[in-house]
C-alpha positions as CSV (number, residue, x, y, z in Angstrom):
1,X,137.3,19.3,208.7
2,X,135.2,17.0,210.5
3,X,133.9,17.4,214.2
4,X,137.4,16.5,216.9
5,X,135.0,16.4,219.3
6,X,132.3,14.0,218.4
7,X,129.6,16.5,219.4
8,X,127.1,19.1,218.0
9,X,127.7,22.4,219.0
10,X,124.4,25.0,220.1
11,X,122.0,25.5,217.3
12,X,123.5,28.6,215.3
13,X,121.6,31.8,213.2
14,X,124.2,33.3,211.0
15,X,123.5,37.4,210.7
16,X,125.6,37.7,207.4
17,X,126.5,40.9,206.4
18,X,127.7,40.1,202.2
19,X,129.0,43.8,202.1
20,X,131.5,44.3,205.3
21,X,135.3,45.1,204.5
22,X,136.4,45.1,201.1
23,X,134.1,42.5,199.6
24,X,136.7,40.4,199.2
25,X,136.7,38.0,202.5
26,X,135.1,34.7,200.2
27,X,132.7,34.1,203.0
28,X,129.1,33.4,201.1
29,X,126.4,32.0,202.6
30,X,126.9,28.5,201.1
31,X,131.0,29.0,202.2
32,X,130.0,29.4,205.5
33,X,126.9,27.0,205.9
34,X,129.8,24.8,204.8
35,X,132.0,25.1,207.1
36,X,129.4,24.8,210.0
37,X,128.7,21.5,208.7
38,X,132.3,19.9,208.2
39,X,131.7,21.0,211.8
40,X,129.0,18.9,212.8
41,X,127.1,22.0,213.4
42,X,123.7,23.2,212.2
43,X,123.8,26.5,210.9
44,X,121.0,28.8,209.4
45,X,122.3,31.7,207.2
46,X,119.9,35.0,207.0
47,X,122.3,37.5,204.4
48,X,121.5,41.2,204.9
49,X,120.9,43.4,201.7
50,X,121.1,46.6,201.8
51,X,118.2,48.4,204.0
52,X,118.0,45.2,205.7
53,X,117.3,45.6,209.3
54,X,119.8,43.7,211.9
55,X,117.4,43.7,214.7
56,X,114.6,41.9,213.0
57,X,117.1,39.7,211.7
58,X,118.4,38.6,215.0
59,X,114.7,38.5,216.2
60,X,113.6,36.3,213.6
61,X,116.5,34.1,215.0
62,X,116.4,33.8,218.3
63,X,112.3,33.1,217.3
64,X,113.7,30.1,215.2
65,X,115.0,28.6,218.2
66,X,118.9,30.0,217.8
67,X,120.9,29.5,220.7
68,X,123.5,31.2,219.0
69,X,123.5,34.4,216.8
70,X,126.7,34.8,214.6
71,X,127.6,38.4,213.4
72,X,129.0,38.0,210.1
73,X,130.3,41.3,209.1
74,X,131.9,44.5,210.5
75,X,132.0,46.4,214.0
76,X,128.5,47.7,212.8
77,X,126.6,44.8,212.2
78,X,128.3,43.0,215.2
79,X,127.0,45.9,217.4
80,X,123.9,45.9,215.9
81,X,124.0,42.2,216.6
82,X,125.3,42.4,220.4
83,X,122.2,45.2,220.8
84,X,119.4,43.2,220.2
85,X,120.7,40.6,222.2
86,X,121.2,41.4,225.7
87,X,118.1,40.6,228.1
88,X,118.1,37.4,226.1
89,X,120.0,35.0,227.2
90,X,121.4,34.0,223.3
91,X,125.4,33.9,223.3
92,X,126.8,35.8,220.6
93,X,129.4,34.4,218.1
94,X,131.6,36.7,215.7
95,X,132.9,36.1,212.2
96,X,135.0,39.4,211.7
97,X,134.7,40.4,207.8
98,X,135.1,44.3,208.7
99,X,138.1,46.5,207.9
100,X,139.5,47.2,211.3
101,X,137.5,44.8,213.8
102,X,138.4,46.1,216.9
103,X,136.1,44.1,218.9
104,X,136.8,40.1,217.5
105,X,140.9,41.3,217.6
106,X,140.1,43.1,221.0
107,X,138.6,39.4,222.5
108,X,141.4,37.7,220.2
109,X,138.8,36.0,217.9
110,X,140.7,35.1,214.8
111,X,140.7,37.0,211.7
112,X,140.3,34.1,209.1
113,X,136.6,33.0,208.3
114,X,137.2,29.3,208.5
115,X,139.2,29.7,212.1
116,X,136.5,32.0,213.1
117,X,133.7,29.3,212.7
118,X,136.4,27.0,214.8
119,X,135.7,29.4,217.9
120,X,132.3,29.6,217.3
121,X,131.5,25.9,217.6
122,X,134.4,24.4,219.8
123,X,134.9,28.0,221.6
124,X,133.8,28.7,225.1
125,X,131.6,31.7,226.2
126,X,132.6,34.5,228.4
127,X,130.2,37.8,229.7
128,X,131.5,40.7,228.6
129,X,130.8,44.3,228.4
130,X,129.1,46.5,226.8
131,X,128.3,50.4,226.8
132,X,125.2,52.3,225.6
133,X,124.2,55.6,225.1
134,X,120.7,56.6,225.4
135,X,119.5,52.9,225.6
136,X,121.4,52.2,222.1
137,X,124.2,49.8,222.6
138,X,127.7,50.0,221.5
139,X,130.8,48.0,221.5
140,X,133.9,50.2,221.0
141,X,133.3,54.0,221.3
142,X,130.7,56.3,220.7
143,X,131.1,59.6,220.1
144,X,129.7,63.2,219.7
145,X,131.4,66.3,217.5
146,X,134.1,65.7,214.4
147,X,133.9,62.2,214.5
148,X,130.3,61.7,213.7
149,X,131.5,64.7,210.8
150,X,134.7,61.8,210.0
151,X,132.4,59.0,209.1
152,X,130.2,60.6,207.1
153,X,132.9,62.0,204.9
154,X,134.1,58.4,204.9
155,X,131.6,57.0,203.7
156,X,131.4,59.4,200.4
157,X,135.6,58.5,200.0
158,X,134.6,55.0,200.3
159,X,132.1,55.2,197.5
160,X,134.4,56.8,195.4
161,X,137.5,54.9,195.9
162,X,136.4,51.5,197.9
163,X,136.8,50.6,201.7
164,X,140.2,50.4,202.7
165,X,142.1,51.8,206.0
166,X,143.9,54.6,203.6
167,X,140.7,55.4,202.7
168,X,139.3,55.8,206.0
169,X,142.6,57.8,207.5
170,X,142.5,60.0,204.6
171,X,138.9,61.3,205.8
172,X,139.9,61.9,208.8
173,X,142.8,64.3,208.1
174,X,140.2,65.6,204.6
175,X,136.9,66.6,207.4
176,X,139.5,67.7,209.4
177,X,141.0,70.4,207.0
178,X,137.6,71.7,206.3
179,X,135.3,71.4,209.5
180,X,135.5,72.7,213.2
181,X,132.7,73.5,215.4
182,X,133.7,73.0,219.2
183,X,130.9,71.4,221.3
184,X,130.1,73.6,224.8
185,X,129.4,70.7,227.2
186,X,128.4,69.8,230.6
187,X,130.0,66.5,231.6
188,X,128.7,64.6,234.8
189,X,130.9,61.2,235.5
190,X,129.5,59.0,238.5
191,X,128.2,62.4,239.9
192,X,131.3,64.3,239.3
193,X,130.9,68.0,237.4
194,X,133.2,70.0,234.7
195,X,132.6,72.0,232.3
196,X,134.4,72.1,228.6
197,X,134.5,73.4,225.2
198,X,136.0,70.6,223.0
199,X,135.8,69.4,219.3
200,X,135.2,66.2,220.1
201,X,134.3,63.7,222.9
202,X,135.0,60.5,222.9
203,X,133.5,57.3,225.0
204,X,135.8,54.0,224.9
205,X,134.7,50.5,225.7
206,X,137.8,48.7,223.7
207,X,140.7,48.4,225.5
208,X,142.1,46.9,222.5
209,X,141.3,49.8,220.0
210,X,143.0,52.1,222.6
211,X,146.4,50.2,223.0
212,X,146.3,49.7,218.7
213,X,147.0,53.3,218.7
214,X,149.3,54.2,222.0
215,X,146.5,55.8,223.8
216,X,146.2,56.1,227.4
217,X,142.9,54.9,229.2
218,X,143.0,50.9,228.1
219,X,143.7,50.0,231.9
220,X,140.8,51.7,232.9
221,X,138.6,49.9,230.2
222,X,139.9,46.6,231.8
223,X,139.4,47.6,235.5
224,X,135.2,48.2,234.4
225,X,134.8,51.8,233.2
226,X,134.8,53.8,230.3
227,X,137.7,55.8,228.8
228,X,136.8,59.4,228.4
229,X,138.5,61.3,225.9
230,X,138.4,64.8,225.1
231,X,140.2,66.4,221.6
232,X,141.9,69.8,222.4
233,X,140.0,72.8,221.2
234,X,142.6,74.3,218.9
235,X,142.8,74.9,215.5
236,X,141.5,72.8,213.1
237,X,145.3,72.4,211.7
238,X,146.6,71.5,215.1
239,X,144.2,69.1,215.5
240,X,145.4,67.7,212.0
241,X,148.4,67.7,213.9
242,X,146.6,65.7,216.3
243,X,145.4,63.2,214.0
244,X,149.0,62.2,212.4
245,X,150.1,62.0,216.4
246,X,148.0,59.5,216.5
247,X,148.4,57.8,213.3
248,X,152.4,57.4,213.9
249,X,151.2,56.3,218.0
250,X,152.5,59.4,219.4
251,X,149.5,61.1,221.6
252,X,150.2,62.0,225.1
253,X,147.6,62.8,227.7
254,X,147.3,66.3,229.3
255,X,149.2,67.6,226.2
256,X,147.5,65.9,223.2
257,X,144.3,64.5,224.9
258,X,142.2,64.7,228.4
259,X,141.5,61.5,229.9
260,X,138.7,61.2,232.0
261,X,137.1,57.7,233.1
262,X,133.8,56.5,235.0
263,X,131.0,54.2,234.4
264,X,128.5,56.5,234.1
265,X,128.7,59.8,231.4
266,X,126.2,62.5,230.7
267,X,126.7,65.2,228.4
268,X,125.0,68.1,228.1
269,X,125.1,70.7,225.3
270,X,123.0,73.8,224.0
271,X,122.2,71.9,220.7
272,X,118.9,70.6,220.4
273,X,120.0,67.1,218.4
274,X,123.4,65.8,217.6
275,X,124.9,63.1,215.7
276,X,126.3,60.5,217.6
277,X,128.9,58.0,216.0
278,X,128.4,54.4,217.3
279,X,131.3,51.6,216.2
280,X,131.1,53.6,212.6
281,X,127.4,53.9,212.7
282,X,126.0,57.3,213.0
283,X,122.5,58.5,214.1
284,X,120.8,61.9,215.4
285,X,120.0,62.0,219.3
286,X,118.8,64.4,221.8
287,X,120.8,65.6,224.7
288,X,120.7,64.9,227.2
289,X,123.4,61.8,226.1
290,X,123.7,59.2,229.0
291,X,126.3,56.6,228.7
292,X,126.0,53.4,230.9
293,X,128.4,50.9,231.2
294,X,126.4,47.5,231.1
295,X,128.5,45.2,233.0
296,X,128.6,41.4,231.8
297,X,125.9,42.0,229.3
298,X,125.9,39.4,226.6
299,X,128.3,36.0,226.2
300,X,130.2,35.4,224.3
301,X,131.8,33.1,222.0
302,X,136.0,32.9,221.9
303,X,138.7,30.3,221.6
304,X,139.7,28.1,224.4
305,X,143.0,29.6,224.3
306,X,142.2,33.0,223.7
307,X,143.8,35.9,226.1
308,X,141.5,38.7,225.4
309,X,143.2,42.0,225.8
310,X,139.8,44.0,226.4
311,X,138.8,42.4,230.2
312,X,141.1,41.6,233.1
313,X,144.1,39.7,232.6
C-alpha cells in the first residue's frame, strides 16, 4: 500500500522480538521492513535472539538517530521497550505479536501486523502512563507472592506444550494446587498505613486488563492511580476457587478481592529478597518495594481513531 498521505513518517528502529506469541504471527524482519516501505517510511529492523538484551537494543537505536522505537513482540519486550525510553524524548510505537497484549488492546492499537504498522506511521502520539517499582518500569501490573510462582510454572508448561492462553490458565490453577506461602506485609499508599497477610499482591496500571476480566479498580486506573489488589489468605483450594471466579468474570471486591488504590505503594515484608513479576517478566528484588506511578511518561503511537480504554474518556 503506498503512502495516502504523500509524506514520510519519523525515522523508525524496529525492536523485533522473532519469538513472542505462538511463533506464528508471519511478521519477519524483511515482512515488516516491507511494509514500512509500501509506507513511504524508513524502517531499521534489530531482531532479538535469545539472551539478547532490549535495552541495548533500544540504545543502539535511539544512537542511530531513531525518532521512533517499535516494540515488536509481547507485553515483555514492549515493557522492556517503554523502560528504556522514558527521559528520552523517543515516541514509542507497538506491533503486538504477544499472546494476550494487554497494553496495544488496552490503547486500541490493532492486533494485525500490517494494521499495526498503519498506526505506527499515520498514527498520532499521546503521553501515557506508566508504573515502576523500584526504578524498573512496568506497563500492566507487577506483582509480588503466587504470581511471580504462576509464571514460572508457565514458562516450564509452555516449553512443554507451546504458548497458548490454555496453557497459561492451566498454570495458574497447576501452581495453585501445589504452592501457598502468604506474604506478611506492611503496605503504605500516599502515606496511608495497614497491615496484611495475603498470598498475593497485586499493582495495576491497565485499565484494560482489569475490565477483560470483570474486576473492579479500572476507574481508578483511568482517574491517575494504581489499582491495588490483594488475594484472600485462604486455602490454597479456595483460592483455586478464586482463580476460576475470575476465569468465568465473576470476582467481587470485599468478598473475592481487597481493592486498594493510590499513586504511590510501598511494601514491606520480613523477606530479605522477593520475586517480583513485571508484565510476565520476573526478577528478584529487595524490599523495601516502592511503586510510583510516572505520570505522562513516554508517547505514544495510536490510531487517529482510536478510543483507548486505559486513560480518560
Amino acid at each position: 500500500m503506498a503512502n495516502p498521505k504523500g509524506r514520510l513518517g519519523p525515522d523508525f528502529a524496529v525492536i523485533l522480538n522473532a519469538d513472542s506469541g505462538d511463533g506464528d504471527h508471519g511478521a519477519s524482519p524483511e515482512a515488516i521492513e516491507k511494509l514500512f516501505n509500501e509506507r513511504g517510511c524508513a524502517a531499521r529492523i534489530r531482531p532479538l535472539r535469545a539472551g539478547d538484551n532490549i535495552a541495548d537494543a533500544v540504545s543502539k537505536a535511539i544512537a542511530s538517530g531513531a525518532k521512533c522505537v517499535v516494540a515488536a513482540g509481547g507485553d515483555g519486550t514492549i515493557c522492556g521497550t517503554a523502560g528504556t525510553l522514558v527521559g528520552t524524548g523517543v515516541e514509542l510505537g507497538v506491533i503486538p505479536l504477544g499472546t494476550f497484549n494487554f497494553f496495544a488492546r488496552g490503547f486500541g492499537i490493532p492486533q494485525s501486523v500490517e494494521e499495526a504498522v498503519d498506526a505506527v506511521c499515520f498514527g498520532t502520539s499521546r503521553p501515557i502512563n506508566l508504573g515502576s517499582v523500584n526504578g524498573a518500569v512496568f506497563l500492566n501490573n507487577a506483582s509480588l507472592g503466587l504470581y511471580a510462582s504462576i509464571l514460572a510454572r508457565r514458562e516450564g508448561i509452555y516449553r512443554k506444550w507451546g504458548r497458548s492462553r490454555l496453557a497459561a490458565y492451566w498454570s495458574v490453577l497447576a501452581t495453585m494446587a501445589t504452592v501457598h506461602r502468604p506474604l506478611t506485609m506492611r503496605i503504605t499508599i500516599d502515606g496511608e498505613v495497614r497491615r496484611d497477610k495475603s498470598p498475593m499482591i497485586f499493582v495495576a496500571t491497565s485499565a484494560y486488563q482489569l475490565d477483560e476480566f470483570g474486576i473492579e479498580g479500572a476507574d481508578a486506573i483511568r482517574s491517575g492511580e494504581f489499582a491495588v489488589l490483594l488475594a484472600p489468605n485462604c486455602g490454597r483450594f479456595r483460592l483455586i476457587g478464586k482463580a476460576l471466579l475470575i476465569a468465568l468474570r465473576g470476582v467481587r471486591e470485599g468478598r473475592d478481592f481487597t481493592l486498594l488504590t493510590g499513586k504511590n505503594v510501598v511494601v514491606e515484608t520480613h523477606r530479605s529478597s522477593a520475586l517480583v513479576a513485571r508484565d510476565g517478566e520476573r526478577e528478584r528484588m529487595t524490599p523495601p518495594f516502592t511503586f510510583r506511578l510516572l505520570e505522562g511518561a513516554i508517547e505514544l503511537r495510536v490510531p487517529d481513531s482510536a478510543k483507548p480504554r486505559d486513560t480518560l474518556p
